[in-house]
C-alpha positions in Angstrom: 9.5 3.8 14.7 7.3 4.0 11.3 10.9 5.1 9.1 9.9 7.6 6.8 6.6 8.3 8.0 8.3 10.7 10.2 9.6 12.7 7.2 8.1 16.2 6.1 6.0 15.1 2.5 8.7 15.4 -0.2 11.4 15.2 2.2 13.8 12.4 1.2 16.8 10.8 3.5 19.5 10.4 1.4 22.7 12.3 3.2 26.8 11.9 1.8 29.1 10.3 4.3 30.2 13.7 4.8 27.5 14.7 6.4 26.0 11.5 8.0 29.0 12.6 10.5 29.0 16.1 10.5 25.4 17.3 11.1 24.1 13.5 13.2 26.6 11.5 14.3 28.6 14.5 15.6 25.6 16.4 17.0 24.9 13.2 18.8 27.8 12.4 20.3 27.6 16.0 21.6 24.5 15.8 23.4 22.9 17.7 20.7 19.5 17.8 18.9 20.0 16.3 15.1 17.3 18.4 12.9 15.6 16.8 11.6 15.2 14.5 14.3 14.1 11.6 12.2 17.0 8.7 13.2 16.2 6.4 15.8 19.0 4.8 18.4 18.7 0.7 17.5 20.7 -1.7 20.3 22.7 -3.4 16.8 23.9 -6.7 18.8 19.4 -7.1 19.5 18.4 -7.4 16.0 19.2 -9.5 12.7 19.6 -7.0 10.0 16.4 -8.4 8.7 14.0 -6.6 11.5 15.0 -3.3 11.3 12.2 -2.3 9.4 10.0 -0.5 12.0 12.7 -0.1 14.3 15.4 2.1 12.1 14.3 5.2 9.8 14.0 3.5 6.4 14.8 5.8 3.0 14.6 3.6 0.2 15.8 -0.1 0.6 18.4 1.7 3.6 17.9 2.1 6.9 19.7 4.1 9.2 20.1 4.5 13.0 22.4 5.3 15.8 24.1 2.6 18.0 26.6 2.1 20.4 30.1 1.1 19.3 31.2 -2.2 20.4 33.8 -4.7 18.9 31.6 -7.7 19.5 28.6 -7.3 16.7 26.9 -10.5 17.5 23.4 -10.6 17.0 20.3 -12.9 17.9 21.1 -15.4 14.5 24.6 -14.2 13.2 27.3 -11.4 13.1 28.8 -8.5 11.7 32.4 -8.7 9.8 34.8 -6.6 8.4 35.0 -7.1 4.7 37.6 -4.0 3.5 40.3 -1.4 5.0 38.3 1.4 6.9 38.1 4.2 5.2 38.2 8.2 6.3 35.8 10.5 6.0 37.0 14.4 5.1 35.2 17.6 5.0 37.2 20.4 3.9 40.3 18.7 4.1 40.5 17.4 7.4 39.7 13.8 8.6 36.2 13.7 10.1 35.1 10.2 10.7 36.3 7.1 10.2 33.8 4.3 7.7 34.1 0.7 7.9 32.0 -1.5 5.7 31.1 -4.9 7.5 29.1 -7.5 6.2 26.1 -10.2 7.8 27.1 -13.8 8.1 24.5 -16.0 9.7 25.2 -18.6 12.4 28.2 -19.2 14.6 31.1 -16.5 15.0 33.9 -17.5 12.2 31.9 -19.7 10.8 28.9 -18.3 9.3 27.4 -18.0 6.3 27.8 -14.4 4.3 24.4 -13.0 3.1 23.7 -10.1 1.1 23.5 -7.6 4.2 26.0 -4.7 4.2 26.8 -2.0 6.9 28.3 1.0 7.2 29.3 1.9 10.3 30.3 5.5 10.4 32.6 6.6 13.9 33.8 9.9 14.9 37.6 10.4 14.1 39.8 11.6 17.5 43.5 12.4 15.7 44.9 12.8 19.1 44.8 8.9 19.1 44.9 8.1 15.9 41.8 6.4 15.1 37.8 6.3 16.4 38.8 2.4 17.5 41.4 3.4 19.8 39.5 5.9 21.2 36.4 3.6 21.8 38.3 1.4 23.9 40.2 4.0 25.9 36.3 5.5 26.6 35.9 3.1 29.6 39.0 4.1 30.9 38.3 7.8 31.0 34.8 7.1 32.5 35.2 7.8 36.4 37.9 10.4 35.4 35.2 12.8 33.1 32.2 11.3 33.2 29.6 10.3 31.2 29.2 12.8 28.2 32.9 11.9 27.4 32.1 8.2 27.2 29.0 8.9 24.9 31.0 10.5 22.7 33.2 8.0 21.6 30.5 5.1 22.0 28.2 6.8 19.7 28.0 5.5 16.1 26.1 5.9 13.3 24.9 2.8 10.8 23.6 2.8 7.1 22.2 -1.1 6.6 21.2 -2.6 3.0 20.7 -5.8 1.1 23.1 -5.3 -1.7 20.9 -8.3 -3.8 18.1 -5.1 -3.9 20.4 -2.2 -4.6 22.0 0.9 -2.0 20.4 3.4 -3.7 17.0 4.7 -4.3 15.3 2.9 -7.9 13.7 4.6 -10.0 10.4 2.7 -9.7 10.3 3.7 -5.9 10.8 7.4 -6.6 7.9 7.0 -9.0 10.2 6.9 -11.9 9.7 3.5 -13.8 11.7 3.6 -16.8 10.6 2.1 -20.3 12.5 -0.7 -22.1 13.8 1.8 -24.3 14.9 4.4 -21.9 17.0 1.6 -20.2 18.7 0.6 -23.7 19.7 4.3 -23.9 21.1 4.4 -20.5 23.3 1.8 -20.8 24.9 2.9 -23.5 28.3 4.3 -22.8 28.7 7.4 -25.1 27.0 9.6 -27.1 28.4 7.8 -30.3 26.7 5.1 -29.6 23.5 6.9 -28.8 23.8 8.1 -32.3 24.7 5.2 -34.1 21.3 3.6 -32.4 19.3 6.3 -33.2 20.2 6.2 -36.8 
């Protein structure tokens, strides 16, 4: 998976929570085509966060792909922890997804060492049972009463990984947008007093 070389020129990957889980998680989790169809599904507990490049569609210094919910995120050299309260995810008032931010520890379970890798993990929120969690573990259960759709849709995630040492966003030297000494003294000026007073 070559990231953003499957991107339309000009085209740039850069979606709000919002709709990470309105128009691809939920269209996943349905069975349904995501368009663009540019995010790849990445087994999370096969790879360090360090080898996604290639393997997860890349916009920026983030990458992005669908996995499979699971509580155990242990991977080849490490694993995944919780590191705040979840957080929800609205759309027009109502509760659409559910966020939690983990972060990369390398070595044994509980007693790794935290690294600069983040994740955001981003589930489909079920109010009939309160949370995405619940309803991830109650999947199996439903699975020889519904079948398989219903157990894809609440196994379906999807992640937003990034070395917070580099930055989550975008720079401006990657857009093409390197910024001059100057222009940065400017910008981190608070007010336009101040802009003022330096420009006098």
């Amino acid at each position: 998976m070559g990231g953003a070389s499957n991107l339309p020129p000009g085209f740039h990957f850069f979606p709000s929570d919002e709709e990470l889980v309105i128009h691809f998680l939920r269209r996943k989790a349905s069975l349904l085509p995501c368009q663009p169809d540019v995010v790849p599904t990445v087994l999370l507990n096969h790879h360090d966060p360090w080898e996604l490049n290639g393997k997860a569609l890349q916009a920026g210094n983030q990458w992005y792909f669908f996995s499979h919910a699971t509580k155990s995120r242990v991977t080849p050299n490490g694993y995944w922890s919780s590191i705040c309260a979840d957080e929800m995810v609205s759309s027009g008032g109502c509760n659409v997804g559910l966020k939690k931010s983990l972060v990369f520890s390398i070595g044994e379970l509980s007693e790794g060492i935290e690294t600069n890798w983040i994740m955001h993990e981003y589930h489909l929120w079920d109010g009939s049972r309160g949370s995405s969690s619940s309803a991830s573990s109650s999947s199996g259960r439903r699975l020889h009463k519904k079948g398989h759709s219903d157990t894809e849709s609440n196994n379906w995630v999807i992640c937003r990984v990034f070395n917070s040492s580099c930055g989550s966003q975008v720079s401006f030297h990657e857009e093409g947008m390197e910024l001059s000494c100057l222009d940065e003294v400017f910008l981190s000026l608070d007010d336009y007093d101040e802009v003022d007073q330096f420009a006098e």
